[in-house]
C-alpha positions as CSV (number, residue, x, y, z in Angstrom):
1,X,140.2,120.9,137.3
2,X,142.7,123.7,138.4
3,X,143.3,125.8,141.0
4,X,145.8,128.2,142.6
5,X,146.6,127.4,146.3
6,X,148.5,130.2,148.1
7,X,148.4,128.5,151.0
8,X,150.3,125.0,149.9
9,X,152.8,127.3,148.6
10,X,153.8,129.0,152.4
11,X,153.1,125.6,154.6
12,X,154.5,122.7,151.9
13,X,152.2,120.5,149.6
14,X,153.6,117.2,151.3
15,X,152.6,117.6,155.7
16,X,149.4,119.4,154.5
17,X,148.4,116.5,151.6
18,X,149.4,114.2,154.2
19,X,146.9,115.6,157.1
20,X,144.6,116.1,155.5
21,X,144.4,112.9,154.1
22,X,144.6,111.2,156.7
23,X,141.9,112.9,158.5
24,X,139.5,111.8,155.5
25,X,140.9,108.6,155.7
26,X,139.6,108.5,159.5
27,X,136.4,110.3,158.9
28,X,135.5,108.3,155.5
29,X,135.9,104.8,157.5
30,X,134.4,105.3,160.6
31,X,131.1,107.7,158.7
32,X,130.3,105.0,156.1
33,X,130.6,102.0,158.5
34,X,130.7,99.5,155.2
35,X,134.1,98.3,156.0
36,X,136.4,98.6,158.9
37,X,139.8,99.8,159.0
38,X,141.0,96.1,159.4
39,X,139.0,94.8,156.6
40,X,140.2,97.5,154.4
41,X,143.7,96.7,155.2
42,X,143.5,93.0,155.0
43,X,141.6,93.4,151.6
44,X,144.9,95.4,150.3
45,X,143.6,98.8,150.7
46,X,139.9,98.1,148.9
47,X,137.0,98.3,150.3
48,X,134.3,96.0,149.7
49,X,134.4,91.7,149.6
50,X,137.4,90.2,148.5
51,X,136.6,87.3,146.0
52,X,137.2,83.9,146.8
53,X,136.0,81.0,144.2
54,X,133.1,79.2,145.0
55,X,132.4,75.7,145.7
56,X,130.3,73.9,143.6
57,X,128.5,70.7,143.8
58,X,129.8,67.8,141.4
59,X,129.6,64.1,141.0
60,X,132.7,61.6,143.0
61,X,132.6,59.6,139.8
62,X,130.3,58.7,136.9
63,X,127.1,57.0,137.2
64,X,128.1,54.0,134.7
65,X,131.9,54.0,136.4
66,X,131.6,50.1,136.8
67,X,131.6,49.8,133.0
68,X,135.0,48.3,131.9
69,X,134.4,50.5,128.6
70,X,134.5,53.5,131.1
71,X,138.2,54.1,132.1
72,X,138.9,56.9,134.4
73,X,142.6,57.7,132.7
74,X,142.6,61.5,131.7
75,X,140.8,62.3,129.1
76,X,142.7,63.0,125.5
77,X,140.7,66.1,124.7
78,X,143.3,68.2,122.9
79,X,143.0,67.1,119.4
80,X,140.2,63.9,120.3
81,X,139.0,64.0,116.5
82,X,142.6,62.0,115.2
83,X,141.3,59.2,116.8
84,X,138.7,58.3,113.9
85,X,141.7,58.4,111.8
86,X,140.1,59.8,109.2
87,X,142.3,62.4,107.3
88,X,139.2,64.3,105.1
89,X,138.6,64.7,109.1
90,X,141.2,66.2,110.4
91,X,141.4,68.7,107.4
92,X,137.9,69.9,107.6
93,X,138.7,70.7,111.5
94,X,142.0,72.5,110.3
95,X,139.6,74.4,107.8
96,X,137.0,75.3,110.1
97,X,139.1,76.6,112.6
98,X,140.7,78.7,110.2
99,X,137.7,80.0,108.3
100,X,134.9,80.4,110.8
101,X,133.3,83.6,110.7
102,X,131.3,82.7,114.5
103,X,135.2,81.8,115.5
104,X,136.5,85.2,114.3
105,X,133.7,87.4,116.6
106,X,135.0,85.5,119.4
107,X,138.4,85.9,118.5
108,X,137.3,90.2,118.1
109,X,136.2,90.2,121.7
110,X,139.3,89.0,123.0
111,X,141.1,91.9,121.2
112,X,138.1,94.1,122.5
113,X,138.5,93.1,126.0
114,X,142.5,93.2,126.0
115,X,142.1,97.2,125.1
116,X,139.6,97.5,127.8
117,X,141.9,96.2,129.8
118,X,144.3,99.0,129.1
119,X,141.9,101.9,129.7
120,X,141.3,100.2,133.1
121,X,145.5,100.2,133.8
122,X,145.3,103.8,132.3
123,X,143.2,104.7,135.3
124,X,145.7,104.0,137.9
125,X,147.4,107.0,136.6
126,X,146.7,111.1,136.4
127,X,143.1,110.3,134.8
128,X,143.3,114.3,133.3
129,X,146.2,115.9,132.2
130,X,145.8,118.2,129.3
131,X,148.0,121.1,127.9
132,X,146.3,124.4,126.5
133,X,147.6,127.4,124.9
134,X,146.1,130.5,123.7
135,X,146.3,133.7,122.2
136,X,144.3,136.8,121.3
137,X,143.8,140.5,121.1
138,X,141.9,142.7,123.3
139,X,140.3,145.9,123.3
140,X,139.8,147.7,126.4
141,X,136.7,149.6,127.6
142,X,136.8,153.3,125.4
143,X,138.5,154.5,122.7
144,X,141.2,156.3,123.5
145,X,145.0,155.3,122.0
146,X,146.6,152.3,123.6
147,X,143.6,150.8,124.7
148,X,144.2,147.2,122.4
149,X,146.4,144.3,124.0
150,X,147.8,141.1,123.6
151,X,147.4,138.1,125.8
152,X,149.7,134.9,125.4
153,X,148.6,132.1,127.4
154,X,149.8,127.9,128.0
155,X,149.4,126.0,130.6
156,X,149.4,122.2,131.6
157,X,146.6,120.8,134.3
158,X,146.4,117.7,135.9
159,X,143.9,115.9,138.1
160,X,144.8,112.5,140.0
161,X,142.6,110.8,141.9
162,X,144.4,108.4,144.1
163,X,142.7,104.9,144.4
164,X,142.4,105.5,148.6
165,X,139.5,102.5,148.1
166,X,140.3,100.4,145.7
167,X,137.9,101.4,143.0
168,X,140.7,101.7,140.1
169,X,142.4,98.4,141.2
170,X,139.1,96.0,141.4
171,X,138.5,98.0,138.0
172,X,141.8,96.4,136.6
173,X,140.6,92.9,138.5
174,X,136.9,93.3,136.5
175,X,138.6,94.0,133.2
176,X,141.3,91.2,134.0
177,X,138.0,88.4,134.5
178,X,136.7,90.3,131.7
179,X,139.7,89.5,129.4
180,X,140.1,85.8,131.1
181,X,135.9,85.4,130.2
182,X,136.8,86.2,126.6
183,X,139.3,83.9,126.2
184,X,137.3,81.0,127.9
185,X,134.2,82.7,125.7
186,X,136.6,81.7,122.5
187,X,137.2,78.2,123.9
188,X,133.7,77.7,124.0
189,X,133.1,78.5,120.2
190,X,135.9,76.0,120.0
191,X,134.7,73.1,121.3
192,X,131.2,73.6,119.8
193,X,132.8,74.2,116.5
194,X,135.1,71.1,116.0
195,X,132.1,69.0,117.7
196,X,129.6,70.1,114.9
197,X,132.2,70.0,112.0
198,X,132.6,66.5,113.4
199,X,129.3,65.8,113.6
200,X,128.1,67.1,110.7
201,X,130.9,65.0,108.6
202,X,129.3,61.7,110.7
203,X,126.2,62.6,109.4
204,X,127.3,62.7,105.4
205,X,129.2,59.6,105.7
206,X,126.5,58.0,107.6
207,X,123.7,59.3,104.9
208,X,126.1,58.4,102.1
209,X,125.9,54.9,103.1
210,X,122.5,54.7,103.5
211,X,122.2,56.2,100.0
212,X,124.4,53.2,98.8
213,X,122.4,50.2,100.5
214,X,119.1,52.0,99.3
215,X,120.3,52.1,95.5
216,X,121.4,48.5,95.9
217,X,118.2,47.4,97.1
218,X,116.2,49.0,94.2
219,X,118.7,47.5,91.8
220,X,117.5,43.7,93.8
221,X,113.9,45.1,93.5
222,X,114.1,46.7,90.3
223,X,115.0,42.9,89.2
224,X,112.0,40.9,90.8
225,X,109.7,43.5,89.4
226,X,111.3,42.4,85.9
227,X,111.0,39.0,86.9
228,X,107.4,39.3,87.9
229,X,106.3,41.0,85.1
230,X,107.7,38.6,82.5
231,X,106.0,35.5,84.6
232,X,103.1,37.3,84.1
233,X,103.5,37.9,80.1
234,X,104.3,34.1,80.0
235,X,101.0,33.3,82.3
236,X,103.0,32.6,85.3
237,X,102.2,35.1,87.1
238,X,99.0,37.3,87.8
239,X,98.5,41.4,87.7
240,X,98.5,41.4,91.3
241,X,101.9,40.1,91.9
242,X,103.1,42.8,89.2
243,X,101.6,46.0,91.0
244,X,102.7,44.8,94.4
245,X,105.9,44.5,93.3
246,X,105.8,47.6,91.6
247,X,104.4,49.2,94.7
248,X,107.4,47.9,96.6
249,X,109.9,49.0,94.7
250,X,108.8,52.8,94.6
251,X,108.6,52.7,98.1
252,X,112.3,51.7,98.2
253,X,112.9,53.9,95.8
254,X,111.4,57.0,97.4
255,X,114.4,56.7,100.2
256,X,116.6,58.5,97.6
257,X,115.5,61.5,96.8
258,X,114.5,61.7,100.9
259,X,118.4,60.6,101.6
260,X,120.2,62.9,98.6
261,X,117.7,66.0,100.9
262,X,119.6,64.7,103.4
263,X,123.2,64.5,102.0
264,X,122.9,68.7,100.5
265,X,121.0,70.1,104.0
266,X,124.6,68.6,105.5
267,X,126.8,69.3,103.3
268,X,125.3,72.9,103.7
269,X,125.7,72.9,107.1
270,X,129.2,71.9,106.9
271,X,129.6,74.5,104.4
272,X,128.2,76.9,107.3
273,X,131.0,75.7,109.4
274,X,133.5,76.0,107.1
275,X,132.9,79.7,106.9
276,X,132.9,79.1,102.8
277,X,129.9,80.0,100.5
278,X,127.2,77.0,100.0
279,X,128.3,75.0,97.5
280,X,128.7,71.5,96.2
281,X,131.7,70.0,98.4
282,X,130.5,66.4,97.5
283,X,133.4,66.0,94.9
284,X,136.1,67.5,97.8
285,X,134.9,64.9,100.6
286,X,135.0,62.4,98.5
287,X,133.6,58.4,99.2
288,X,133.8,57.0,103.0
289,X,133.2,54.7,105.2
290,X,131.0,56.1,108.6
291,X,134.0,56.7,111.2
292,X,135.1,53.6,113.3
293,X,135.1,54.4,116.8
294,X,136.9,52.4,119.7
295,X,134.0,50.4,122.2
296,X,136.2,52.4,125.1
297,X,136.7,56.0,125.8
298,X,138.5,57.7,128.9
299,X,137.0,60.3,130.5
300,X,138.5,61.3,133.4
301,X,137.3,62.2,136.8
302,X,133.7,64.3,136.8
303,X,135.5,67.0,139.4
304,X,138.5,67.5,136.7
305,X,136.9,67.3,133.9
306,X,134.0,69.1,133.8
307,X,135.5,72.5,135.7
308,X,137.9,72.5,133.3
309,X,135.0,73.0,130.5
310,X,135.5,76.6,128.7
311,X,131.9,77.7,129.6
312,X,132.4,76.9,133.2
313,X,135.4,78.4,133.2
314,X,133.9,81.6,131.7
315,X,130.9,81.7,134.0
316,X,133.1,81.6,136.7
317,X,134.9,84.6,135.7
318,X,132.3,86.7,134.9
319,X,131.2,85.9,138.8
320,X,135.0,86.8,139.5
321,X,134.5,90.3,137.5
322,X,130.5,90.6,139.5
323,X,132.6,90.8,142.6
324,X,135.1,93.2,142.2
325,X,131.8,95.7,140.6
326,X,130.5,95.3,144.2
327,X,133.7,96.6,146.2
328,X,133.6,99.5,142.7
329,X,130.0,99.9,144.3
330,X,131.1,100.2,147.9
331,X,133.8,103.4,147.0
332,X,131.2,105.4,146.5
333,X,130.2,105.2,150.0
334,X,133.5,107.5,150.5
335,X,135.1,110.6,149.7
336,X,137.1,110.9,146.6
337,X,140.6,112.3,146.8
338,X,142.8,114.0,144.5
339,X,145.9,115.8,144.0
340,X,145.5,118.6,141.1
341,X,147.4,121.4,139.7
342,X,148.6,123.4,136.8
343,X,151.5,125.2,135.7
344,X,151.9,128.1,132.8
345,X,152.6,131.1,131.6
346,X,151.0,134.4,130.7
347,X,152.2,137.4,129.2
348,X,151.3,140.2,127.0
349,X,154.1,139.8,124.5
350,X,155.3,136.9,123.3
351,X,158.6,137.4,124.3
352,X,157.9,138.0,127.4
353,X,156.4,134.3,128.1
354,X,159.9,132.5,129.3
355,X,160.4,135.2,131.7
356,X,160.6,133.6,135.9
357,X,157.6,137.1,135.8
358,X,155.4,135.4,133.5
359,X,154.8,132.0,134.9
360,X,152.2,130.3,137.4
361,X,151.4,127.3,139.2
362,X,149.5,125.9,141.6
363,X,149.1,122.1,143.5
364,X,147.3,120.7,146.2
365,X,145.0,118.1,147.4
366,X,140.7,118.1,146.9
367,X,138.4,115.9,147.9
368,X,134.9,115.1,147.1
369,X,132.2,113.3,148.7
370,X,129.1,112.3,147.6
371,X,126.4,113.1,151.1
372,X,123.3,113.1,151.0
373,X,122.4,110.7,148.2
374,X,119.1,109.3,149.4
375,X,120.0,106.0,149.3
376,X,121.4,105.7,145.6
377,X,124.9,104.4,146.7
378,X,123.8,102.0,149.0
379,X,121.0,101.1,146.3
380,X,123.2,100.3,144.0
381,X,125.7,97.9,146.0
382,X,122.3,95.8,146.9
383,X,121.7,95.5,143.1
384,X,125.6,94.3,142.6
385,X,125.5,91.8,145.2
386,X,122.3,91.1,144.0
387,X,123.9,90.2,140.3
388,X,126.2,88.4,142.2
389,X,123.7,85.9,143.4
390,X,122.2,85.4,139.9
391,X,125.3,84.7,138.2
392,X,126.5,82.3,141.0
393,X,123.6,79.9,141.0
394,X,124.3,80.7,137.3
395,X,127.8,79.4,137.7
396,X,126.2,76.2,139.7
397,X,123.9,75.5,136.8
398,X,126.7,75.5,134.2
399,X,128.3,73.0,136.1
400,X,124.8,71.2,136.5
401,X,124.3,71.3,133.5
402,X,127.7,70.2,132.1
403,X,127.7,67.0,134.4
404,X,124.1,66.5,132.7
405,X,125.1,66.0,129.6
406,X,128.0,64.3,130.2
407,X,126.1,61.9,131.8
408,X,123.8,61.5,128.8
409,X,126.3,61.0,126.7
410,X,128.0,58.3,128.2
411,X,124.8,56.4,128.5
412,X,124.1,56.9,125.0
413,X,127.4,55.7,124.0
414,X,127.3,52.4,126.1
415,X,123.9,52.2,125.1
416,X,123.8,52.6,121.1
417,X,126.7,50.2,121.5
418,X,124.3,47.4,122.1
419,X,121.8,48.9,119.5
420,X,124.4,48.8,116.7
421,X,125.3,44.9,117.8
422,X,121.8,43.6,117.3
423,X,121.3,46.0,114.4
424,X,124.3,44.3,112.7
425,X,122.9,41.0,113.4
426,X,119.6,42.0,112.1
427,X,120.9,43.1,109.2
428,X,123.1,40.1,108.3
429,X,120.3,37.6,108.5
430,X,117.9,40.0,106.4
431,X,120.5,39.9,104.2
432,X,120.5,36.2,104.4
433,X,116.7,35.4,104.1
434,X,117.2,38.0,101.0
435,X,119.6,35.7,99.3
436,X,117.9,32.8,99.7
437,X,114.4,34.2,99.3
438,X,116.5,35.2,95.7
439,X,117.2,31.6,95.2
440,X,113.3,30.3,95.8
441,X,112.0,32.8,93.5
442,X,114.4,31.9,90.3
443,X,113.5,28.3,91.0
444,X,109.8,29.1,90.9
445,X,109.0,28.1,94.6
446,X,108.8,31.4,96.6
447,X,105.8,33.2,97.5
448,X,105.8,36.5,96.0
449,X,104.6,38.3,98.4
450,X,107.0,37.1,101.0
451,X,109.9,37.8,98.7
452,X,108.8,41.3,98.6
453,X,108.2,41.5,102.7
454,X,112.0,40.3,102.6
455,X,113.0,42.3,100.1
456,X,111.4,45.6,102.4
457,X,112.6,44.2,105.5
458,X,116.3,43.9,104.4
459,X,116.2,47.7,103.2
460,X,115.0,48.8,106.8
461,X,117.2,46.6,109.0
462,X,120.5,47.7,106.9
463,X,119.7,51.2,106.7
464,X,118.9,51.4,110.4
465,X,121.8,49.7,111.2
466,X,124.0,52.3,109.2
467,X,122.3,54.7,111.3
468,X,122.9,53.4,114.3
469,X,126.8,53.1,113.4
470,X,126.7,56.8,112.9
471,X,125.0,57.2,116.0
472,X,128.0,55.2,118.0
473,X,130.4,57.3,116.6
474,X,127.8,60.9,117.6
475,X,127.4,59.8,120.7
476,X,131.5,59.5,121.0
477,X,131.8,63.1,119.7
478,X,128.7,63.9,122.5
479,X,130.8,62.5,125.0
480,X,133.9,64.7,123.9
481,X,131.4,68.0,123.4
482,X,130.4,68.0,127.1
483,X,133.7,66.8,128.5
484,X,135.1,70.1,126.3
485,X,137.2,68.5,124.3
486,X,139.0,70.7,121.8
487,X,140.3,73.2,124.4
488,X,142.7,74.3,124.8
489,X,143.5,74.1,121.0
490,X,146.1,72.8,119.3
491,X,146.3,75.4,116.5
492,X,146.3,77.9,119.3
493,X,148.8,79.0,121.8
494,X,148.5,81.2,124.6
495,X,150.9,84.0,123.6
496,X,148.3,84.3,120.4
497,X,145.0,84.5,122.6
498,X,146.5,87.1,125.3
499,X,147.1,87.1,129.3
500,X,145.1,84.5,131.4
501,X,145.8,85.0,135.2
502,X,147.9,82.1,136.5
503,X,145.3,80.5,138.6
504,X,142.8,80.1,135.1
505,X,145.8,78.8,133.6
506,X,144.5,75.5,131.7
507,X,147.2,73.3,132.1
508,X,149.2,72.7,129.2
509,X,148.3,69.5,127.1
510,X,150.7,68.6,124.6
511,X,149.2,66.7,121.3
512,X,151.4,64.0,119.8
513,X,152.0,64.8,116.7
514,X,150.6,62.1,114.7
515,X,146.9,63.3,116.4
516,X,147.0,66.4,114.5
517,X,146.7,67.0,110.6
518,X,149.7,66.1,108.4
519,X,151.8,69.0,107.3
520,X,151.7,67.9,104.1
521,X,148.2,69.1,104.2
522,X,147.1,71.6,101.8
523,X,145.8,73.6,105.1
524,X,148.3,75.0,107.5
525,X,147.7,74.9,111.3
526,X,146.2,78.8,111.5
527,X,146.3,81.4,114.1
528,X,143.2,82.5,114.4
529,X,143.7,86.1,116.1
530,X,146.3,87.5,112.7
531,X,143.7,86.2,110.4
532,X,141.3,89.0,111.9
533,X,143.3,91.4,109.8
C-alpha cells in the first residue's frame, strides 16, 4: 500500500508520526481495556499474559527408595546401553541412529521449524517492500497527429507495520518454542529408538537361547524314545510307553518351529529399526549370550529426572508457544500501525526519467483498526486461552504419566530379579532330577512315565528361566526408557540440532569414552541432520 501525503511533506513526517501515534497509543489502551498501560509496559511492550513455567506435581523420591539396589546417584543416561558390554550392541545403536528413516522425519521438522523461525524474524522488519517498473504506449482519445505517447514508470513501495503490541515479537517467541519443541520432538524419537533397538536385540538373544535349550532337550528325548522303542522290540517295554514317549517328544519339539517364528518376527523388527530392507541379519549378529545386567541401577531423583524427559520437555514448550498465540490473539483488540511510502519516477521519454522533474515520493504513517467485529476478536482469545488449559493439564499428564512408568519399571526390575533367582534354582534341580532320572532309566529301574514328566518339566523350567533373564535385563532398558535415557545423544551435538533457548538448555553430559562404540567400528558416530541430504 502507497500513498502520496502532501501534507507530511509541509509539517515533517517525524512530530506528525509521533502524535499521532501516540494519540492511538492512548486511545487503543484505554478503548480495548485488555491490558493496562502498566501491564503493557512491564510485559516489554506486548500485550497479553507473559508466560511463566508451570508447576507441576511430582514424587519427593521413589516408592521402592529403601531398596539398597535403588541408588539415588544421577542417573548415567547418555550412552546407558555400554553398560551390557555387549559390542554387536553398541553397533546396532550406532546403526540405528544413523539409518532410521522415523529418526530422519524428526530430524526434517527441526530444519522445518528453524526456517519458520526465520519468516517469523523476517516480520520484525518492512513486511512489503516491492519495486515495479513499467512501460507502454498510449493512444489518446481521436485521431488526429500527435495523439500516441509514451509512459515510463518505476517505483519502490514499502509498508511497515510497527510491532506497537507485541504481536511480531511473541510471534518470534511461538516459532522459538516451536523450534525448541522440535528438538525435544527429535529426542523423543531418540530415546524410543535406542530403547527398542535394545530391546528388540534382548529379545533375539533371549529367543536364541531358548531355541538352544529346546534342541537340547529333543536331542535327551529324541534318545529315551529310542530307548523305549528298542525295550519294546526286545519285550521290555509295551506300546504304550513308545507312544507316550513319542507324544512327548513332539510336544518338545513343536517349541522350535514356534521359537525360529519368534527369532525372524525380531529380527524383522530390528531390521525395521535399522532403517535397512527385511532381510536375514541372523549371520551379522551372530551367537550370544542374553545381556548381563548389574542387580543395581541409579536413577536419580524423580523431580530431576523425569522433567528432564524429551517429551516433557516438548509438551512444555508447545504450552510455552500456546501462550505467546494468546497475547498474538489479544493485538487484535487494537489498532494496527504502519509507516508506508514509495518513491519513483515517471516520464514520457526515457531519458527524461533521472530528471529532479520526473520523480515522486510519498511517506507517512496509517493505521487500521479492526471495530465492530461482533465478538470475533475477543472469541478467539477465549479459544487460545482455552488451548492453553488443554495443553497444560496435558503438560501435567506427561509428567504423570512419565513418573508412572518409571515407577513400574523399577518394580519390575526389583521384582523379576527375584523371579529369575527361583527360576534359576528351578531350573538347576530339573536339570538334576533329569540326570539322574537318565541314570534310573539306563539301569532299568525308572518309571517311564515319570522320566518323561521330568524330561517335560526340565524343558519348561529352563526355558522360563531364560525368559525371565531376558526379562531382567527389559525391565533395565524399561527403567532407562522412562527415565529418557539416550538424550541428549552422544552422536549428536547441539550445534548439529540448531538453537535451544538457554533456560531448555539440557545440561551437558559428557560420555566416557569407553561407553560409546569403538572407533574401530565399521560404523562411524553419524550426524543425523547432513545425512538428510
Amino acid at each position: 500500500m502507497s500513498f502520496q501525503n502532501p501534507l507530511s511533506d509541509r509539517l515533517g513526517a517525524g512530530p506528525w508520526r509521533r502524535g499521532v501515534c501516540g494519540v492511538c497509543l492512548a486511545i487503543a489502551l484505554a478503548a480495548a481495556g485488555c491490558t493496562g498501560p502498566r501491564e503493557w509496559i512491564a510485559n516489554g511492550f506486548k500485550v497479553g499474559p507473559n508466560y511463566c513455567p508451570p508447576g507441576v506435581a511430582v514424587s519427593e523420591n521413589w516408592i521402592d527408595a529403601d531398596d539398597k539396589r535403588i541408588l539415588d546417584q544421577p542417573a548415567d543416561l547418555v550412552a546407558w546401553w555400554a553398560q551390557f558390554e555387549d559390542p554387536v550392541l553398541n553397533e546396532l545403536v550406532a546403526t540405528a541412529y544413523d539409518q532410521n528413516l522415523t529418526l530422519r522425519e524428526a530430524g526434517a521438522r527441526i530444519l522445518e521449524a528453524r526456517m519458520l523461525r526465520q519468516v517469523a524474524v523476517g516480520n520484525l522488519f518492512p513486511q512489503t517492500q516491492t519495486m515495479s517498473g513499467e512501460y507502454s504506449r498510449n493512444k489518446s482519445p481521436g485521431d488526429g497527429p500527435g495523439t500516441y505517447f509514451s509512459n515510463w514508470n518505476g517505483s519502490f513501495a514499502f509498508a511497515w507495520e510497527l510491532d506497537f503490541w507485541g504481536r511480531y515479537r511473541r510471534a518470534v517467541a511461538v516459532a522459538d518454542a516451536d523450534l525448541d519443541a522440535s528438538v525435544f520432538d527429535y529426542g523423543d524419537v531418540v530415546v524410543t529408538l535406542i530403547a527398542d533397538v535394545a530391546a528388540t536385540y534382548v529379545d533375539i538373544r533371549t529367543q536364541q537361547t531358548q531355541l538352544a535349550l529346546v534342541r537340547e532337550n529333543v536331542a535327551n528325548q529324541r534318545e529315551t524314545y529310542e530307548l523305549t522303542e528298542r525295550r519294546f522290540l526286545a519285550g521290555d517295554a509295551n506300546d504304550v510307553d513308545v507312544q507316550q514317549a513319542k507324544s512327548s517328544l513332539a510336544q518338545t519339539e513343536s517349541l522350535v518351529p514356534q521359537l525360529e517364528i519368534s527369532v525372524r518376527l525380531s529380527q524383522n523388527q530390528l531390521c525395521l529399526l535399522l532403517g535397512m530392507p527385511i532381510e536375514d541379519i541372523l549371520p551379522l549378529l551372530g551367537e550370544g549370550e542374553i545381556p548381563e545386567v548389574s542387580t543395581e541401577i541409579a536413577v536419580g531423583i524423580p523431580a530431576v529426572v523425569l522433567l528432564r524427559r524429551p517429551d516433557v520437555r516438548r509438551a512444555e514448550r508447545n504450552l510455552a508457544a500456546q501462550s505467546e498465540l494468546i497475547g498474538i490473539a489479544a493485538s487484535e483488540l487494537y489498532p494496527h500501525i504502519s509507516i508506508t511510502g514509495n518513491a519513483g519516477v515517471t516520464a514520457a521519454r526515457l531519458g527524461d526519467l533521472f530528471t529532479p522533474e520526473a520523480s515522486f515520493a510519498s511517506i507517512g504513517p496509517s493505521f487500521r483498526w479492526n471495530i465492530l467485529n461482533y465478538g470475533r476478536i475477543t472469541g478467539n482469545i477465549g479459544v487460545q486461552e482455552a488451548r492453553f488449559q488443554q495443553l497444560l493439564a496435558s503438560y501435567r499428564q506427561t509428567v504423570l504419566v512419565a513418573n508412572f512408568e518409571a515407577e513400574n519399571a523399577i518394580k519390575q526390575f526389583l521384582g523379576l530379579q527375584e523371579v529369575l533367582k527361583f527360576r534359576l534354582q528351578a531350573a538347576e534341580a530339573a536339570d538334576r532330577t533329569n540326570e539322574l532320572i537318565n541314570n534310573l532309566l539306563e539301569e532299568g529301574d525308572a518309571d517311564i512315565n515319570r522320566v518323561f514328566t521330568v524330561q517335560n518339566f526340565k524343558t519348561q523350567q529352563e526355558v522360563a528361566a531364560a525368559l525371565a533373564k531376558g526379562q531382567v535385563a527389559q525391565s533395565t532398558i524399561s527403567i532407562y526408557r522412562a527415565l529418557g535415557g539416550g538424550w541428549p545423544s552422544p552422536y549428536l551435538g547441539q550445534a548439529d540440532i540448531g538453537p535451544v533457548r538457554p533456560a531448555e538448555t539440557p545440561e551437558t553430559v559428557e560420555a566416557p569414552a569407553e561407553e560409546l562404540p569403538s572407533p574401530e567400528a565399521p560404523l562411524a558416530q553419524p550426524d543425523a541432520l547432513s545425512a538428510l541430504d
